[in-house]
N, C-alpha and C positions, 0 to 999 in steps of 0.2 A: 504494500500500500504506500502511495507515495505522499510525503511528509504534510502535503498540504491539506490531502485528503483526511489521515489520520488526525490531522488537529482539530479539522473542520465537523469532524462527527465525535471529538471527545465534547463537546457544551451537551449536543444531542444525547448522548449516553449521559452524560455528568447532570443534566438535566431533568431525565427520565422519570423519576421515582417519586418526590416528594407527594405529589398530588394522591395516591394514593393513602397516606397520613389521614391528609387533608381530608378525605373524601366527603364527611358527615359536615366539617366546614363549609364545603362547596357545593353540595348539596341544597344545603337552609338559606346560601346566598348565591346565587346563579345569578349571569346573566349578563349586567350592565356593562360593568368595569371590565369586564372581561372582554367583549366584541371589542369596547373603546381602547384597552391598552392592545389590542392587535393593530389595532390601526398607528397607534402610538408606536409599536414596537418597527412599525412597516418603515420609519427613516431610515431604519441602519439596513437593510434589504442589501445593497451593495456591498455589503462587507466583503473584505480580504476573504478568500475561503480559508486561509490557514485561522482565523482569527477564534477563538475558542470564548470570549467575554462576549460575543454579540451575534447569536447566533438564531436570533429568534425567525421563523420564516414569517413571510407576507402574509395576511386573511385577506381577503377580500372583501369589499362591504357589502358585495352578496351573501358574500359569508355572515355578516351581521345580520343581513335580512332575514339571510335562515334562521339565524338563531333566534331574531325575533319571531319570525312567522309562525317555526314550529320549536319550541326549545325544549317539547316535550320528546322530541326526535333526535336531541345533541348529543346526550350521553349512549343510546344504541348506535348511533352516528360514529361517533370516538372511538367506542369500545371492536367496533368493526374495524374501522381505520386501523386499528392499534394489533387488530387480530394479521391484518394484511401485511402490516410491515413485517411483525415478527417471523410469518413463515417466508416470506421476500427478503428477508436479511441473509438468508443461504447464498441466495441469488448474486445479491447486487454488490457483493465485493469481489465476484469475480472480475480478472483481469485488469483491477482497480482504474482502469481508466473509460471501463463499458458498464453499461447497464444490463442487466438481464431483469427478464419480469414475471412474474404470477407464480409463487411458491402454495404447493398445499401446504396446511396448516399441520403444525406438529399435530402428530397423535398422545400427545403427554397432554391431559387436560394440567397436570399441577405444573408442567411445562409452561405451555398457553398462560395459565394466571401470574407464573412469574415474570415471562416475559408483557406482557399485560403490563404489570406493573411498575416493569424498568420502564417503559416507553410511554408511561406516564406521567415519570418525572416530568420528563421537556415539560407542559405547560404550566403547571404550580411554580416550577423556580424562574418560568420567567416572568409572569405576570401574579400569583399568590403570597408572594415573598411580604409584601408593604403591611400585612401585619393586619389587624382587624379594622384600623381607620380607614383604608381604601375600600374594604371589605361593608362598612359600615355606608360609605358614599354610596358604592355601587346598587347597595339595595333602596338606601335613600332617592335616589337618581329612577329605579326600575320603577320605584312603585309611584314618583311622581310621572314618569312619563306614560307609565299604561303597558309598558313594552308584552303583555301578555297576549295580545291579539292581532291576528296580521290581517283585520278590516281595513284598516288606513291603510294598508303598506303599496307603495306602488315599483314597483321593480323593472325600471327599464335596462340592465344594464348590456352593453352591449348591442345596440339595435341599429345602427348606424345612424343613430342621429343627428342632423346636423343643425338642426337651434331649437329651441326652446320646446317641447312638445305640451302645444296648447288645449290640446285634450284635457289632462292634466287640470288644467287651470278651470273646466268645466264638472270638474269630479268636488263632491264636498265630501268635507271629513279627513282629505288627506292629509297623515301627520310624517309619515316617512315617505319619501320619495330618494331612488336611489338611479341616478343617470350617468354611470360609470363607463367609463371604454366608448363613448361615443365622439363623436366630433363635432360638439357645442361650445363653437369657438364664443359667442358672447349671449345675453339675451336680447337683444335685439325685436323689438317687436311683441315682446309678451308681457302681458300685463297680469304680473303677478296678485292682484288684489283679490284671487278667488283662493288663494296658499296659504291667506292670513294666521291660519292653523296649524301651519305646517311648525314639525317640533325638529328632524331630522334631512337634512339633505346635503346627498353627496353628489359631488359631481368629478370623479379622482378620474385622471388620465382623459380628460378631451381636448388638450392643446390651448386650454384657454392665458392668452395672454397677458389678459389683465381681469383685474376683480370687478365680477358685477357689483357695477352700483345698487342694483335695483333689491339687493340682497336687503338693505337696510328698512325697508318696511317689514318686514318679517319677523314678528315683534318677538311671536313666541317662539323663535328657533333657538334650538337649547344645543342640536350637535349639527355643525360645518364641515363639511371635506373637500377640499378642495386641492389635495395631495397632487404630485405627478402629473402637472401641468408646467406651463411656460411662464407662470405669473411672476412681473418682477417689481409690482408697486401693490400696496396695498392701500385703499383711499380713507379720508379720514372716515368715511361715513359706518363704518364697520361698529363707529363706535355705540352708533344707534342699537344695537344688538344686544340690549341690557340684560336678556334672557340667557346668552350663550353660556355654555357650560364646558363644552369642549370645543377645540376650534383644532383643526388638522390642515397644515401649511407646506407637508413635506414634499421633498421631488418639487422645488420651484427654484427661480433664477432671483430672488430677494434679498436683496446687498445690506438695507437698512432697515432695522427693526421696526413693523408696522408701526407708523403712529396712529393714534385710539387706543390700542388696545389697553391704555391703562386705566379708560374707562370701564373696561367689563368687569363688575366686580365680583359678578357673579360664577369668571370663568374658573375651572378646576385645573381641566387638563386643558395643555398647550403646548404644540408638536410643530414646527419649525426647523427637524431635521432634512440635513442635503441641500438645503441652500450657499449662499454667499457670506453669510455674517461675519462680520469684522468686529462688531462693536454691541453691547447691550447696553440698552442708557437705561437711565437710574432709576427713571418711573415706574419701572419695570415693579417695585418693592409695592405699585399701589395695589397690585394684585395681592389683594387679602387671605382670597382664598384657595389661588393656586395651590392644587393639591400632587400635579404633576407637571414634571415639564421635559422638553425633549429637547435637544440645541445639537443634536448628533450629526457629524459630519460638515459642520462648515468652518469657519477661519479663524476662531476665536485664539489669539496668543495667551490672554490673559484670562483667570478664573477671574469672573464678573463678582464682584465684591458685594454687587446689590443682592443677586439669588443666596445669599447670607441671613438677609431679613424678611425671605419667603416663610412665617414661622407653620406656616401648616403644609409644605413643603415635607410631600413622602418622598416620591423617586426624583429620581434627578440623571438625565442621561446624556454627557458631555465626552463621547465617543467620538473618537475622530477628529478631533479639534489638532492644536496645535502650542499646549497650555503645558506650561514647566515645574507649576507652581501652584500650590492651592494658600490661599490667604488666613489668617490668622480666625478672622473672622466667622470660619467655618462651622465653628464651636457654638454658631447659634443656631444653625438648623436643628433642633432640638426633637423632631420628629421625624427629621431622616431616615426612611430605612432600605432604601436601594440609591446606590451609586454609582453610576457608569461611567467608566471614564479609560476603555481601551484604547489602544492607537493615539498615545499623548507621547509629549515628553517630560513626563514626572522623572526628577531623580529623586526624592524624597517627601515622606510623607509627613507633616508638620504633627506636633504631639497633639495639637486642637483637635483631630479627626475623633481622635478616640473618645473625646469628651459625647461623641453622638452615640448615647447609648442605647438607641431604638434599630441601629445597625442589625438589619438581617440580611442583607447581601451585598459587596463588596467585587468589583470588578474592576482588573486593572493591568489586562493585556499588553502586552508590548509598549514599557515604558522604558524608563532608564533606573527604575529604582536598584540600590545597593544595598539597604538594608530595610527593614523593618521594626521598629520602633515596638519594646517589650510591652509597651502600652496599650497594645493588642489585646491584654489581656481583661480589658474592660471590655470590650466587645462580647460580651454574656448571649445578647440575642441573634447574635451572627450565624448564620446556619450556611451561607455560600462564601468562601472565597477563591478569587481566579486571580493569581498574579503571575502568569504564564509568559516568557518570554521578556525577562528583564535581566539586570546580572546578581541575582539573589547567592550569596555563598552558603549564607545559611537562617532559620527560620530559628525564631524566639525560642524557647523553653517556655515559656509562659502562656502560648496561643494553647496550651493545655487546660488555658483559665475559658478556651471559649467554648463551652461544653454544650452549644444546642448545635457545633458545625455538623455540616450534613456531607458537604463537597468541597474539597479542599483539591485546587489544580497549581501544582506548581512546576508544569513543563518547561523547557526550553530555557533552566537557568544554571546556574553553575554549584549546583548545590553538591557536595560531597554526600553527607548523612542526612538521615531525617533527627527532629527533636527525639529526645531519649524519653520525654515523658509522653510521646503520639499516645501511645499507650491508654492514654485517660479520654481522648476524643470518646465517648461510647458511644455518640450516635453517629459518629461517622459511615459513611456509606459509599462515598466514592473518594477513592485516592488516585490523582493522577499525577505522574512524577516523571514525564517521561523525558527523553534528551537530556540527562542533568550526569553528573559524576557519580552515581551512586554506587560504592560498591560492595554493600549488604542489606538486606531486608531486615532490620529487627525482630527478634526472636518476640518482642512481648507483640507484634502486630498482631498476635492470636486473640488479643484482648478484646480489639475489636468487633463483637459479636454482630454488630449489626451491619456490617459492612457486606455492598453488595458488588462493588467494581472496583478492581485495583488495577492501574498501568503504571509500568516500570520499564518501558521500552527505551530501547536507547540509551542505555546506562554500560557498567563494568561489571554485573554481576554476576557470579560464578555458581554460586546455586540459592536453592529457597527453600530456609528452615520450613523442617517438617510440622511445625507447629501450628502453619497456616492452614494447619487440616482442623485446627477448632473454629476458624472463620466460619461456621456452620452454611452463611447464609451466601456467600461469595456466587455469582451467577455468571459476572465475566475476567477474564482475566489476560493483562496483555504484559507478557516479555519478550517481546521482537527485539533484534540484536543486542544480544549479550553476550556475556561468557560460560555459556550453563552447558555445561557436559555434559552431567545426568537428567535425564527426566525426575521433574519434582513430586517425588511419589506423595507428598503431603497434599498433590490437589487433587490423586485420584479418590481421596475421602471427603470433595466437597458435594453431596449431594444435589447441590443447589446446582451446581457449575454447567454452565450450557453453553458458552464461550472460550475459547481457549484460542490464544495465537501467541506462537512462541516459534515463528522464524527467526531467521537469521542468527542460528546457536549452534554448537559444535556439537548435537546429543546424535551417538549412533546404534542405542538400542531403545528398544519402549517394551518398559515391564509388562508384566502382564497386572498388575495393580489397575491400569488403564480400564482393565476390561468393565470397572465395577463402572465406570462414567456412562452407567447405559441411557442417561437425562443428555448426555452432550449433543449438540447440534452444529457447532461450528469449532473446524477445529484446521488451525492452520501450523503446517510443521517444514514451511518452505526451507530451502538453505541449510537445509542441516548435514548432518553426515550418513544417515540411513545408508546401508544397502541393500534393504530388503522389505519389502510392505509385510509390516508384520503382523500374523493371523491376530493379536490382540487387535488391532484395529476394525477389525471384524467380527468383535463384538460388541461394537457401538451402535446397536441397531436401529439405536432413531437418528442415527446422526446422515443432517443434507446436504453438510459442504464439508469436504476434506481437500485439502491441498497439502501435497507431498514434492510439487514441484522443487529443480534444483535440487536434487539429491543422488544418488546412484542408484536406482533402483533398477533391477533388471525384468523381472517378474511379478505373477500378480497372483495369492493363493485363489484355488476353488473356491476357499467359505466368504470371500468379497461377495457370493450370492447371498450372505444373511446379510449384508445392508438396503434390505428394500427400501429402505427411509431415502437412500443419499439422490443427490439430485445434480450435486456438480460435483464432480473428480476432476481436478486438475493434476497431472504429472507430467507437465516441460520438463524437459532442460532434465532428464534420465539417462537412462544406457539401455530403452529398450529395443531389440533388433528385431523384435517381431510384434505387430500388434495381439496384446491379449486376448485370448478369447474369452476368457474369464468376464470382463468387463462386461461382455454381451446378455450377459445374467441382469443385470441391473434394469427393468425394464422401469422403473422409474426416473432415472436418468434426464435427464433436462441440456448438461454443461460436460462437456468431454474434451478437456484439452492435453494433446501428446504432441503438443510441436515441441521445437528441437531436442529429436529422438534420430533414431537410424532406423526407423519401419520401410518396411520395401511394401507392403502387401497390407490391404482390408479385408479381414475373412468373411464370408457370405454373412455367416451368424451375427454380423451388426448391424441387420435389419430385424432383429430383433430389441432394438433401441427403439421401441415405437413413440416414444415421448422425448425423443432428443431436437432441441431448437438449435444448440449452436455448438460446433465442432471445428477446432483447432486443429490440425495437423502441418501444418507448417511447418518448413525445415525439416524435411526426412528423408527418405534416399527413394520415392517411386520413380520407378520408371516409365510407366504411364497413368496415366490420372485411373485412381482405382473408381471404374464405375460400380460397385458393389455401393460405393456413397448415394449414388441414383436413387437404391432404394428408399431413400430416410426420406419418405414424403411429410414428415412434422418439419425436416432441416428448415430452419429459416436465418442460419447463419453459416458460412461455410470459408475455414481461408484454411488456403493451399499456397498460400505464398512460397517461396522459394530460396529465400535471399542465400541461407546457409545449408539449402539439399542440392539434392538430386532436381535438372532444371526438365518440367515438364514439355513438349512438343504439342499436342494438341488435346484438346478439348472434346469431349464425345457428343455425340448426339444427344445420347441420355441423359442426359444431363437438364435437359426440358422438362423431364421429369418432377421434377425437384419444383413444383406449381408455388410451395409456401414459401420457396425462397426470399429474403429481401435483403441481403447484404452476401455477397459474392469478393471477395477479393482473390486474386489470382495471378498478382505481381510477381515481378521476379522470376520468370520462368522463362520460356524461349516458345511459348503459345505465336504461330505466325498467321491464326484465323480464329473468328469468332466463329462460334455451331451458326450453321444455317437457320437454326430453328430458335435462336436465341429467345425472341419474340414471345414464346413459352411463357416464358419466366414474369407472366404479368405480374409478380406481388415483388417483384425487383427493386427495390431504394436506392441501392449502393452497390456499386461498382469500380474497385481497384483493379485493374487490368495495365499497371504502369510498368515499364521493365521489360517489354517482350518485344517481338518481331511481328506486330500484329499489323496488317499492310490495308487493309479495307474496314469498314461495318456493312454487314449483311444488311437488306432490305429488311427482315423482321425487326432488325432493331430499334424499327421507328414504330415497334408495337410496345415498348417497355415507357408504356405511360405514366405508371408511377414512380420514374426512376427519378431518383432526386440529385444525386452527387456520384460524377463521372469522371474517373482519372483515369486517361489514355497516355499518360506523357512517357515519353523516351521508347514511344515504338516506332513504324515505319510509313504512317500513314501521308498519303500526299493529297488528300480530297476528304470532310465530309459529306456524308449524304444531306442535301438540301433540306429533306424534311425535319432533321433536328431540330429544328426550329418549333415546330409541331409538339415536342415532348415539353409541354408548359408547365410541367411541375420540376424539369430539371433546370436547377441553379448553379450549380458547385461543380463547376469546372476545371479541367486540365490536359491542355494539351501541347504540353511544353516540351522541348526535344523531338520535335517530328518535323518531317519534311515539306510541312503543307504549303499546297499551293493556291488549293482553292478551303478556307479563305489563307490569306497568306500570313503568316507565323506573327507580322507581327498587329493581325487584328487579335490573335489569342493569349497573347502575353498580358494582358488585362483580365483575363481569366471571367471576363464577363458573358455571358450567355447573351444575353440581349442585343450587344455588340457584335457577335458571331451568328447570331440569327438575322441582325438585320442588314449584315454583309450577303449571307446566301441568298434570302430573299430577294435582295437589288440583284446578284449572281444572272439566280435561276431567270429575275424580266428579261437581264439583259441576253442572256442563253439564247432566250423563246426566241427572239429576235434576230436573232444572229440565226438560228435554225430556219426562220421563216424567210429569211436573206438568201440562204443556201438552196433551201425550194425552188425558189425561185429560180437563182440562178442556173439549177440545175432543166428547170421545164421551159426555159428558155433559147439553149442550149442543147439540148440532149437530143439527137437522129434516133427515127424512129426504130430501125434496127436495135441502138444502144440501148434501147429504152426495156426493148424487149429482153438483153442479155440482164441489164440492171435488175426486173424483174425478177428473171432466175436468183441471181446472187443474193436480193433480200427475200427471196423465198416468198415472194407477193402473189399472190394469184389474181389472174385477171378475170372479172366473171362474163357470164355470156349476154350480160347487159352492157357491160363494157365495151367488149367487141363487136356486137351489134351497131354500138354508135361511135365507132370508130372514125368513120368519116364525115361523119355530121357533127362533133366534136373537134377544137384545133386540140393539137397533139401539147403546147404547153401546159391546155387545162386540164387533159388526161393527166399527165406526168404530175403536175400539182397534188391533184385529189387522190390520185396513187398515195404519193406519197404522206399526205397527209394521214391516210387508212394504215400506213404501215405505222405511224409514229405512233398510234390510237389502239394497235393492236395487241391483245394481253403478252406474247412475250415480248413487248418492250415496255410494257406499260410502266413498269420499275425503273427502266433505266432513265437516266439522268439525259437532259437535250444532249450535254456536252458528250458522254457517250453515247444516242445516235447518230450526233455530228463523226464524231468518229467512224462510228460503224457504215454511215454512208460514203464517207471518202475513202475506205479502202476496199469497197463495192464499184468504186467509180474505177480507183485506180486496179480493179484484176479483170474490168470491161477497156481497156486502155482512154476511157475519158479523158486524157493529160490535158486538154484545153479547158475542159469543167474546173479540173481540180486547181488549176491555176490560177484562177479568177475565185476558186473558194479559200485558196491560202492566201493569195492578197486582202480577202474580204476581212480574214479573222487578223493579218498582221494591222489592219487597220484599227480593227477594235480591240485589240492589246494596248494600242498605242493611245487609247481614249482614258482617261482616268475617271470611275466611276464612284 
């Protein structure tokens, strides 16, 4: 997994859990705060993918609408969602830079509820954190705005609208209206005075420029969105809005902090991330009642000294700024209890922070801090910290005093050991440590009882106290490159344990201890020293994703048939010289990858993969493309690249077969023809064909409609087929490295489709033209004798209506309309003018025409010389 991806899914795991706690909490208060901080959370959407403090994804305010319209639907809604990922988590870390999709669902119901549960965290730690007073607004806020009924709700989102939809304005009662994704660049012409009721309206991503004025009658408008537009002035009249409660400003071009807004005093939340700001002025403190606020992502150098005397000020989220320093004055947010503030440059944190002792989550990604202030140890209610990616050497002794933490991430720093007293965290649940110096696990981590996920990847560690087998509850567990010899027989006693990745380590046997982890479902043992897939592995029988890649492995035992559970085997980068037939037992199977191996040969029996989507073999020694692959009519993935085998020659027929296919890559080979029948292949997306000697495209290829993204480059072609242009769903072009003439190399070097179709197009008129030049030329020209061998040579037949009017016909118009029949006829119907231009001049020249064809080569040296 590559570095960015793994950081970018540890918030999501480190996330997961809390809300299940919570549950009876979140139950009796549903609803409000919650739609609102999604949208709140929507500024930072752009993040870094490595960034682990700001990982919240986007809602949509459809998504709001649901959950007003039906929110007795949210929790079956979640709880499915949550079921999907879990058994799709097998899936989608193969090949860590692809997706795979649709996993059945473990057969472990206590499976299911655990993971359940991990993947419940994400939404409690990012928006349940603020403690019962956000908790308190949000029901406050539901139960004034009615949010139980979706009678008012009007839901346009998405309809391609482009102004004001005055219908709307004839409907009474409306209180929420949601006009998202449309293209309602202003209101213009709508006379809002039928909306006077209106409580909720968004209008996020229509390109709007600038702020309706006309907003400001709208007395009782309580929530605003107006996110993810062009807007870069906000007018005073906004202020008229005495009702607002939340206002959403994110995804705009806004350099100066709205003036009005210090009139709303009514507002709570206020989200103004991803803009311009340079500067908060001071008025900013008349907001009374600001309860959140968002300033994520724009220019701010300086922490604003006034959000100091925001005293009902919960979250506070200054991510992505540009801020060194936090002011003295901090020490007054006295209800603080989330802090955002990744992607700064903090080198130190002033002792005032700690004075905020409502502190439940703390975030502080990629700064420059060097130490941490023992101070910490006031932090009593703190249950989240992320100080991932700063130069930490080492962590307090004291942060033992903050006994509600829950997630503690301290990646990416230079940490040697952990605190000698971790020991005491007892609620701790997720520990992530990864990238740092670490070169021991502490033996009392057993103390830990409630700990659900531990990462230690990227460290010096040589092995893992056996003790970690009292962690009872541990569900995932990451030591990707280390120094661990042995397998750490202490996790084969975690019941819980359903995770496991522990590549890149030097272990060359696996106990048979393993065999007890019959709960495991992921389990990754890339890079190691194996030389052997060991029968213990084969009694993991619920387990969906093994990778063994990068090892020695030669062979595969018989009982690999008791993993009916598994769904992807990965085993690149082996020693094996024959493909397994063992593997063929799996009829579960989904993901099979054996590229760089030395297989020569696909045995029949892997059509007994009847559920295989996407297959690797790349880099192996075939000698001819094994059609034995033809059979896998589920394949909808298939690369046969070549860079480091055996270079394939051609392509089969059968290979049409393959109807589900939609990603084909087949680089790197010495393939000098696409199948005739390519056409086939309608469920086709993608196609890598770059590296070969492939000299033409077949006519069928202008039947692969759904082809999206097409790399031809570095083969031999000198001509597209004109009708490319035709294939409107393909984009993603390459045909760099060939010798084209028509269109010429350097209309393709732009790698734009549109550009390349609207060359062949102008092409193919000016062709027509030039063909209908040559007609001419020819039935003007041509003795009747000639006309008659010409005939023969294009194999035209002449009918007995023809020759009837022979001579009551001039012989130009014959030869014309002749020829015109031949151009029209099905075996040429395919070919391009430019090859029947051809095919008629060397029909002219084996009738010895030499004064035709000399007036048809001057015709075309003239239209060469024309620039079109």
């Amino acid at each position: 997994m590559s570095e960015k991806e793994e950081t970018s899914e540890e918030i999501e795991d480190s996330n997961s859990q809390f809300r299940t706690e919570s549950k009876s909490q979140l139950v009796e208060k549903p609803g409000f705060i919650k739609e609102t901080s999604n949208l709140l959370r929507e500024g930072s959407d752009g993040k870094p993918s490595n960034q682990i403090g700001e990982t919240h994804t986007r809602k949509d305010t459809s998504d709001i609408h649901d959950d007003i319209s039906s929110s007795g639907n949210k929790s079956k809604r979640n709880k499915e969602q949550r079921k999907a990922l879990q058994s799709s988590e097998t899936v989608t870390n193969y090949d860590r830079s692809q997706s795979i999709t649709e996993m059945s669902p473990s057969p472990l119901s206590s499976i299911t509820e655990m993971t359940d549960e991990y993947e419940a965290y994400v939404d409690f730690l990012s928006h349940e954190t603020l403690g019962k007073n956000s908790l308190q607004l949000s029901e406050e806020n539901q139960e004034g705005l009615g949010l139980g009924s979706d009678d008012f709700t009007v839901n346009l989102k998405a309809k391609g609208l482009q102004e004001f939809p005055k219908d709307c304005l004839n409907m009474k009662y409306v209180k929420y209206l949601y006009l998202d994704e449309n293209q309602i660049k202003n209101f213009k012409g709508a006379d809002l005075g039928g909306l006077l009721g209106l409580e909720i309206l968004s209008l996020q991503d229509n390109g709007l420029s600038s702020f309706p004025s006309e907003i400001q009658i709208l007395h009782n408008l309580r929530i605003l969105n107006v996110s993810h537009n062009q807007i870069s002035h906000i007018p005073k009249e906004i202020s008229q809005l005495g009702s607002i409660r939340q206002l959403f400003l994110n995804n705009n071009d806004i350099e100066n902090f709205p003036f009005g807004l210090e009139s709303l005093g009514n507002l709570e939340i206020l989200s103004l991330a991803k803009n311009k700001l340079r500067y908060i002025p001071n008025t900013l403190s008349s907001l009374k009642n600001l309860s959140v606020l968002n300033l994520a992502y724009n220019q701010l150098k300086i922490f604003p000294k006034v959000l100091c005397f925001l005293s009902k000020l919960i979250s506070l989220n200054l991510t992505g700024n540009l801020i060194s320093s936090l002011p003295k004055e901090i020490r007054e947010l006295k209800n603080l209890g989330k802090l955002l503030m990744d992607h700064n440059k903090l080198t130190f944190l002033p002792v005032e922070i700690f004075r905020l002792l409502k502190m439940q989550e703390l975030q502080l990604t990629d700064n420059k801090l060097e130490v941490i202030s023992h101070k910490i140890e006031n932090f009593r209610e703190l249950r989240i910290l992320i100080l991932d990616k700063n130069i930490l050497k080492e962590i307090p002794e004291k942060i033992s005093h903050c006994v509600m933490l829950e997630c503690l991430s301290l990646s990416d720093n230079k940490l040697t050991e952990l605190p000698k007293n971790i020991h005491k965290l007892k609620n701790l649940r997720k520990l992530c440590v990864n990238r740092n110096n670490i070169v021991r696990i502490p033996e009392n981590i057993s103390n830990l009882n409630n700990m659900f996920s531990l990462e230690f990847s990227g460290n010096i560690i040589t092995d893992v106290p056996i003790e970690i087998k009292n962690c009872r509850k541990i569900a995932k567990v990451e030591l990707n490159y280390n120094k661990i010899i042995y397998f750490p027989v202490g996790l084969c006693a975690l019941d819980s344990l359903y995770y496991l990745s522990i590549n890149g380590n030097y272990i060359s046997e696996i106990p048979v201890d393993i065999s007890f982890n019959k709960q495991l479902l992921h389990l990754e043992f890339n890079e190691n020293k194996l030389l052997i897939f060991s029968e213990h592995f084969c009694s993991l029988i619920n387990l969906q994703y093994l990778d063994l890649g990068k090892n020695q492995i030669r062979n595969i035992p018989p009982s690999i048939s008791n993993m009916a559970s598994l769904h992807v085997l990965i085993l690149c980068c082996n020693k094996f010289e024959t493909f397994p037939i063992e593997v063929c037992t799996l009829a579960n199977l989904q993901v099979l990858d054996f590229s760089e191996n030395q297989i020569q040969k696909i045995p029949p029996e892997i059509c007994n993969l009847k559920e295989i989507q996407k297959l690797n073999i790349s880099s192996n020694q075939f000698t001819n493309f094994p059609t034995e692959l033809c059979q896998l009519l589920s394949l909808e993935d298939l690369n046969i690249s070549q860079i480091n085998g055996t270079k394939l020659t051609r392509l089969p027929e059968e290979l049409s077969n393959m109807t589900q296919l939609k990603r084909l890559d087949i680089s790197n080979n010495a393939i000098r023809a696409i199948p005739r029948n390519i056409g086939q292949l309608g469920s086709l997306v993608s196609l890598n064909a770059y590296n070969n000697q492939i000299s033409y495209l077949p006519p069928s290829f202008l039947s692969l409609n759904n082809l999206q993204q097409l790399n031809l480059s570095a083969n031999n072609l000198t001509a597209l087929p004109s009708g490319i242009y035709n294939l409107f769903s393909l984009k993603d072009v390459n045909f760099d490295d060939n010798p084209l003439v028509r269109p010429p190399m350097e209309m393709c070097k732009g790698k734009q489709m549109y550009v390349i179709a609207r060359y062949l197009q102008r092409a193919d008129k000016r062709d027509e033209k030039i063909l209908e030049k040559i007609f001419k030329i020819v039935a003007n020209n041509i003795t009747e004798t000639n006309f008659q061998f010409l005939c023969q040579k294009l194999k035209l037949a002449i009918s007995e209506t023809e020759r009837s009017t022979k001579n009551a016909v001039l012989l130009s118009e014959r030869v014309y309309q002749a020829l015109e029949r031949w151009k029209t006829e099905s075996n040429n119907s395919s070919l391009t003018t430019a090859a029947l231009s051809d095919q008629l001049t060397r029909a002219l020249t084996m009738i010895g025409a030499y004064e035709i064809i000399d007036k048809i080569t001057a015709l075309k040296l003239f239209a060469s010389a024309i620039k079109f």
